[in-house]
N, C-alpha and C positions, 0 to 999 in steps of 0.2 A: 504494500500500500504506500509505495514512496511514490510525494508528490513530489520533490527534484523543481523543475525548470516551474513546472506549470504554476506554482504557486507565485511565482514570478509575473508568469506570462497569463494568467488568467485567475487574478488571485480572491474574485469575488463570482465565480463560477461555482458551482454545484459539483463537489466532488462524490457525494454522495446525497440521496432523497432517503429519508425512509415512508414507506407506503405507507403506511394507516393512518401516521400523522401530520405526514406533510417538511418533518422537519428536518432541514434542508444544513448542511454542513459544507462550508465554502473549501478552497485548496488553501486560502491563509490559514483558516482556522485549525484546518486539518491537520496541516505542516505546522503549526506551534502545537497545537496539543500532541503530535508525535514526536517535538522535539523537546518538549517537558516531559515529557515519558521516558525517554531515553537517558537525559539526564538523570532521572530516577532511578533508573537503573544501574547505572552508572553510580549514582552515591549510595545503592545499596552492594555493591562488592560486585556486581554480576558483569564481568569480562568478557570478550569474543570468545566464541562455543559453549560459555555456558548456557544452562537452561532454563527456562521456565514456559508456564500452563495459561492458556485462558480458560475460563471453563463460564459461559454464558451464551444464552440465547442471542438473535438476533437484534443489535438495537445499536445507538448512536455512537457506544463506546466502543463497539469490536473493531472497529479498522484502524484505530488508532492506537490499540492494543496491540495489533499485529505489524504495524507501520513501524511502534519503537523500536521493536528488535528485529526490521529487516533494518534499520539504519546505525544498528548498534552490534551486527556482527554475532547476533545472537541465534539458537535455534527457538522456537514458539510452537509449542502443543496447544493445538484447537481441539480440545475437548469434545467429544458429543455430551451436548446438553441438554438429554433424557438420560444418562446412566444417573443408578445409584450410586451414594458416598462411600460404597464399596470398590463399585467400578471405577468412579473416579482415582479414591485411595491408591488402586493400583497402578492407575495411570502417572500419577505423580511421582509415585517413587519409583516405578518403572522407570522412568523418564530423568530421573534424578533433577529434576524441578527444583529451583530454588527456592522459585518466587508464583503465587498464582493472583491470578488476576477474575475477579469472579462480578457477580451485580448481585442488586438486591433478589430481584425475581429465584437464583439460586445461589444463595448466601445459604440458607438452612442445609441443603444436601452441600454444600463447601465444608462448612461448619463442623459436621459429623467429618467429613473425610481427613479435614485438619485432624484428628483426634488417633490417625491410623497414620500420619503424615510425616514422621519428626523433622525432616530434610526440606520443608516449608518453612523457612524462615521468617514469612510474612505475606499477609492475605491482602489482597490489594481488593478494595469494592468501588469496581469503575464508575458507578452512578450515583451514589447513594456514603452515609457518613459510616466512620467505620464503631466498632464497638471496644476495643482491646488494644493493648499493645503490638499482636501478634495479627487485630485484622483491622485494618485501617483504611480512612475514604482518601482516594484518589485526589478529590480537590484540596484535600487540607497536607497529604503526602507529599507534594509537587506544588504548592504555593513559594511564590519565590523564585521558582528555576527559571532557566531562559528560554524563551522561544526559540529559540536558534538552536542550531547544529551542535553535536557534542564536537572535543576538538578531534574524536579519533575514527570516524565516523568511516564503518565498512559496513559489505553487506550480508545481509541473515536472511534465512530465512525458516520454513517452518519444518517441523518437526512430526507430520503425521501421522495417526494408528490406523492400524487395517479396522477395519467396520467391528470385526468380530464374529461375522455371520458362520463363522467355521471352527471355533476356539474364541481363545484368548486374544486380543488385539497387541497388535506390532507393532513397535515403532520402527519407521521406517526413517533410516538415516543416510543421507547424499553428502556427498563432500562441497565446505564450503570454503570456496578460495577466501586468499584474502585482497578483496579490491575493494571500490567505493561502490555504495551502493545507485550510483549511477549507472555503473554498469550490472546489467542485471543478469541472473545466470541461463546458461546458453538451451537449459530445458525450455524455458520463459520466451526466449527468440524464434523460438521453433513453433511453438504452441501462437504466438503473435500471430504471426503467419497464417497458421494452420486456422486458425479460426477468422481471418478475416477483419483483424481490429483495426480500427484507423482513427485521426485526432478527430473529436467532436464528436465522436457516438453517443448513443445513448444506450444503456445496456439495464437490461432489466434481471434480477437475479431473484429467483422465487425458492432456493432452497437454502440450506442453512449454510451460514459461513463456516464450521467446523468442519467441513467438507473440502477436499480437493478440489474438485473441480468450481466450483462459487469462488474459493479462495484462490484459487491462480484468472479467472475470469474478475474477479473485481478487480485483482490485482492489475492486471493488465489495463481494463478501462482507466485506471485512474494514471500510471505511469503514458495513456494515451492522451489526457488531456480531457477523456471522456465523462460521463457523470454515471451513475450506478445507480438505478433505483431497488432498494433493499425490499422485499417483501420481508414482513416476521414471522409468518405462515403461509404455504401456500395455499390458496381455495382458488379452483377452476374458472369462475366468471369473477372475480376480481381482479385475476392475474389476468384477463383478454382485456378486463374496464381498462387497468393501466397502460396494455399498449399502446388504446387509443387517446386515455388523456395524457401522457409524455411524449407520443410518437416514439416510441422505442424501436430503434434500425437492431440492434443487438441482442439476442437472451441464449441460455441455457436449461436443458431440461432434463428430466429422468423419465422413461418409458411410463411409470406409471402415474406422470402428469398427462399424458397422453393421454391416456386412458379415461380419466377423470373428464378431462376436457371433451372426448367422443361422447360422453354419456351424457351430458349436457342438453337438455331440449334443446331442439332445432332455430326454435322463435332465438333461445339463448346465444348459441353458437354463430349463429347472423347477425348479431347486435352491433356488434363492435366493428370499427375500422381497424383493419390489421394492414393496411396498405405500406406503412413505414416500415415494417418490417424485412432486415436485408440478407439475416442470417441467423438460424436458429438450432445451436446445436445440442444433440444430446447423445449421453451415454449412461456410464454406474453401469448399465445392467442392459443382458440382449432385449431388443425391441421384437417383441411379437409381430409376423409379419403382415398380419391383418391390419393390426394396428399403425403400423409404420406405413404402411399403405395406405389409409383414409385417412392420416394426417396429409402425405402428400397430394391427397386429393383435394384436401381442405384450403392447405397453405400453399400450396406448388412446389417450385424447384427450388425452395429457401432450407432446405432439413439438410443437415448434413451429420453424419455420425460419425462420430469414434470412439475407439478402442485402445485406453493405455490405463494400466493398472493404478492404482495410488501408487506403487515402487518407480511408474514410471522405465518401465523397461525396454520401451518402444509405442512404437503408435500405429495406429492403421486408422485410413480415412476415405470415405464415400461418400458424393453427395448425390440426390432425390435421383438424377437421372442415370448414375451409377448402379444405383439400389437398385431401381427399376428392371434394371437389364441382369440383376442377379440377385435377385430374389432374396433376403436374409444375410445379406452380406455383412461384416465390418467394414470391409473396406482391404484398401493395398497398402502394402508396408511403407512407411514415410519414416520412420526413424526406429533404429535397429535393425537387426537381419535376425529374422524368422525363422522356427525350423518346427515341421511336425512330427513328435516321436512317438513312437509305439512304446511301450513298459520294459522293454528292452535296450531302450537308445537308438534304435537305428529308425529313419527318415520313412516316415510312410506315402505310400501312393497316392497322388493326385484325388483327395473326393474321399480318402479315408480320414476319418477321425483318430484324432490323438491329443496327444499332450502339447499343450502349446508353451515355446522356448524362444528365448529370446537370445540374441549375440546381445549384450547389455549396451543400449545404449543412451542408458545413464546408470550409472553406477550407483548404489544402493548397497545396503547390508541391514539387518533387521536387530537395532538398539537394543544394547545389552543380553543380545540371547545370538550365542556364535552355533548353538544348536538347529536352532529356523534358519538361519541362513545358510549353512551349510547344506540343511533339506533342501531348500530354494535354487542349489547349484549344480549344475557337469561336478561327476568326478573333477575332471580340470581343471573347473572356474573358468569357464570361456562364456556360458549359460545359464541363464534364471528362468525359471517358472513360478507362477503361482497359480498353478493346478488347472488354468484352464482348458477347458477340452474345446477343438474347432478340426476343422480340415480346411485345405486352401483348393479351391475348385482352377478349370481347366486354363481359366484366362489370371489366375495368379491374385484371386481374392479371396478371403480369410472368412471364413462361415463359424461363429459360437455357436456350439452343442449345450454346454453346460460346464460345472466345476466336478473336478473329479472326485472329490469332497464327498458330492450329492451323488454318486453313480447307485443304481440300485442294483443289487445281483439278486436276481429272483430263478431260480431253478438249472445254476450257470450260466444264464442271459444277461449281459449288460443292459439296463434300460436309465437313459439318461434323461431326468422328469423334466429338463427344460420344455421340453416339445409337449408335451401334456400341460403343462401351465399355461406357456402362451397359448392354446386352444381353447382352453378352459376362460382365458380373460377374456375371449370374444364375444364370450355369452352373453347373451342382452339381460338375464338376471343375475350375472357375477361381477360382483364387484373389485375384488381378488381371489387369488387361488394359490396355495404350496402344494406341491405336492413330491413325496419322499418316499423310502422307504421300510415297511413297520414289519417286526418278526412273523415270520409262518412257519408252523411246524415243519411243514414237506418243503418248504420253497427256500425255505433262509430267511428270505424279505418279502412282500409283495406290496405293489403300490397303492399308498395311501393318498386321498386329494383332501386336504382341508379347504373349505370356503368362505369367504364373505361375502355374503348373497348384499343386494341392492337393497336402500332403505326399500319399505313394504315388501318384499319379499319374504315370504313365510320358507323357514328353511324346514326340514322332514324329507321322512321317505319318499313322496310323491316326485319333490327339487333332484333327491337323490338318483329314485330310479333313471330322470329326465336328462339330466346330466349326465351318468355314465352312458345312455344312447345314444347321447349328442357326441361323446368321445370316441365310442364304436363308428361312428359314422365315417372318421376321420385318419382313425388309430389302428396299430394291428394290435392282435387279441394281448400279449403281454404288456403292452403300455397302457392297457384303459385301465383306471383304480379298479379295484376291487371293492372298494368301500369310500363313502365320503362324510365325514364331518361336515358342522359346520361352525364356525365361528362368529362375533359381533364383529371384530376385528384382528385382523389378523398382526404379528409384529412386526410391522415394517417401518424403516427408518423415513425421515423425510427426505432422502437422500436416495430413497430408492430404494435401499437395500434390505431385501427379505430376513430378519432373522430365524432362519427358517430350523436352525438345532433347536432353538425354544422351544418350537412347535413335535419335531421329530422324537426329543429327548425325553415327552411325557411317553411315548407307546414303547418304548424300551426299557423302561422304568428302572430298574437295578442291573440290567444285562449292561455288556459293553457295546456302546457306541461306535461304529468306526469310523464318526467325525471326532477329531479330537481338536 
């Protein structure tokens, strides 16, 4: 979130809106409250590579939280902020956190976590006054300091966890030169590019900033001179109201914004001017190809998608008229060199599924634990994976299956539930779907679909029998559930990401798991 030149050059422009209230944070304002931040840091002991946490919802103090220590040479954990004080706990001292940086909205789950935390030195409450020696309010912390620039000024950046959806979350750790933070790092250059940023956008961000992808997209708007309008939640027709009262040329999305947005009455989905709209990218998670299709029917040749992990190991990119012509695609390799392997290591055929590997190109290791990383690697170290499964079709583009994670072995059969999910979300009475799989005596596993049916939908046998024929219709006899639950809601982050062991880990009750 370095504003750099622009606070110069546009220093009573909109570096960020946030949506519900309107309240609007210029690039001067910005660039002092990130340079009194910094100094803060700075006069609490915390040096280039040290660490510290945000742990807060969306709102007027996260960017300038994460601004201080890209400009201080630091690394910054964005929290997800729906864990528990547990989960947090872990993260912090996982992370070897100095310092956290929390708000009032989650001060009480801070609070508890401080208590499991000893390597917190001091609770910083970005909004709000503080209580303690140990937790104290940001405006009375940093009264005094300067606006300006510290004198040692390099650049940082963040510090990320894997979601969790599979285990325990990662911290994923890149190597940080030591330059100014003017120059920014050469994943950041790339992704510029790849996404289409230019000075003066407008970019509209509807998920949460503890997120990679939000968190390098905002980043980039504002280092472009551009303005960010923050949603703090997303809902489907206030995210279309805004395109048309900001004119937003720029946004990103997750697959099951989509979704949300398709099921939307019609009178609803025609309401808005989306005409400003120049480029709309989305990933997290494969897009169901129904649904990636009646968005491009909706919006046209503006969707483009990619595929690069939070490790950032590489990328592959396709846009609407790409997709078109291959059906389910990611897209073509644009940063790293690709390989598909079978359980063996060796390259599998054109159109088969495998393991997806990357030549790293960008280097990564996973903080504090040389055990996952190791997993993560080639015998070698020439390659990393993070378990996903795809094959590369005839003309040299990259199709996701699923994570290997999630494979279900039902009677020696590999079945991999992505493909039954996305089908399942097509449903005109489904509003989401997991689907994994739960023990059988004869089979090992067989597949289970959990659901969350649409408001009025009554869920039962009736949903049930209806659904599994709707799956028949489509599927061969091993991948239709056997059985469906249903659920109010299922656990998904706002970010997209299913936590789908939650759900899994209740039908296996005391057996072992083979997600770990």
């Amino acid at each position: 979130m370095y504003t750099g030149k622009h606070a110069r050059l546009r220093p009573l422009q909109p570096a960020f809106i946030m949506a519900s209230t309107g309240e609007a944070v210029t690039y001067r304002e910005l660039e002092a409250r990130s340079n009194r931040l910094a100094h803060l840091l700075r006069k609490l002991g915390l040096q280039r590579l040290d660490h510290y946490s945000i742990f807060m919802e969306n709102n007027s103090r996260y960017l300038e939280a994460c601004g201080a220590g890209e400009r201080s040479g630091l690394y910054f954990t964005c929290v997800n902020s729906y864990l528990t004080s547990g989960e947090l706990a872990y993260i912090l001292n996982n992370s070897q956190s100095r310092l956290l940086i929390t708000s009032v909205a989650k001060l009480d789950v801070a609070r508890e976590a401080l208590k499991e935390s000893p390597n917190i030195e001091l609770c910083i409450v970005a909004d709000g006054p503080g209580e303690s020696e140990r937790i104290v309010g940001l405006q009375v912390a940093a009264a005094g300091l300067p606006a300006t620039p510290i004198s040692d000024e390099c650049v940082g950046t963040a510090m990320l966890y894997s979601s969790g959806t599979t285990g325990r979350p990662k911290g994923i750790l890149r190597p940080l030169p030591e330059q100014p933070p003017v120059q920014q790092l050469p994943i950041f250059d790339f992704l510029e590019k790849l996404w289409r940023y230019r000075e003066g956008m407008i970019y509209l961000s509807p998920a949460p900033l503890y997120h990679s992808a939000p968190q390098a997209a905002v980043n980039l708007t504002i280092r472009c001179g551009g303005t960010a309008i923050i949603m703090e939640t997303f809902d489907p027709e206030r995210y279309l109201q805004l395109i048309e009262q900001w004119g937003i040329t720029h946004t990103q999305l997750v697959p099951t914004m989509f979704s949300r947005m398709l099921k939307l009455p019609e009178e609803v989905r025609t309401r808005y001017d989306l005409s400003t709209l120049e480029v709309a990218i989305h990933a997290a998670a494969p897009c169901p190809a129904q649904v990636k299709e009646d968005m491009i029917k909706w919006w046209g040749p503006i969707i483009h998608e990619y595929y690069g992990a939070t490790e950032g190991l590489g990328f592959t990119a396709c846009d609407s008229e790409q997709w078109l012509a291959h059906r389910g695609t990611v897209g073509k390799v644009l940063f790293g060199d690709l390989h598909i392997l079978d359980d063996t290591m060796q390259p599998c055929p054109r159109g088969t599924a495998g393991t997806v590997w990357f030549k790293t190109g960008s280097p990564f290791e996973y903080f504090n634990d040389p055990e996952r990383t190791r997993e993560a690697r080639s015998a070698d170290g020439t390659m990393s994976t993070v378990g996903d499964v795809g094959y590369v079709d005839a003309d040299g583009y990259l199709h996701l299956t699923d994570r290997a994670t999630f494979m279900i072995i039902s009677g020696g059969v590999n079945i991999y539930p992505q493909e039954c999910e996305n089908l399942l979300i097509t449903h005109p009475k489904v509003a989401d779907a997991a689907v994994f799989g739960v023990p059988n005596p004869d089979l090992g596993e067989e597949v289970k679909a959990v659901i969350q049916p649409l408001p009025g939908i009554i869920p039962g046998s009736e949903l049930e029998e209806e659904l599994i024929a709707f799956c028949r219709q489509s599927l061969s006899r091993q991948k239709v559930p056997r059985s469906i639950d249903f659920e109010k809601e299922l656990p998904r982050l706002p970010t997209g990401k299913l936590y789908k062991r939650l759900l899994r880990d209740r039908y296996w009750g005391n057996k072992t798991s083979r997600i770990v």
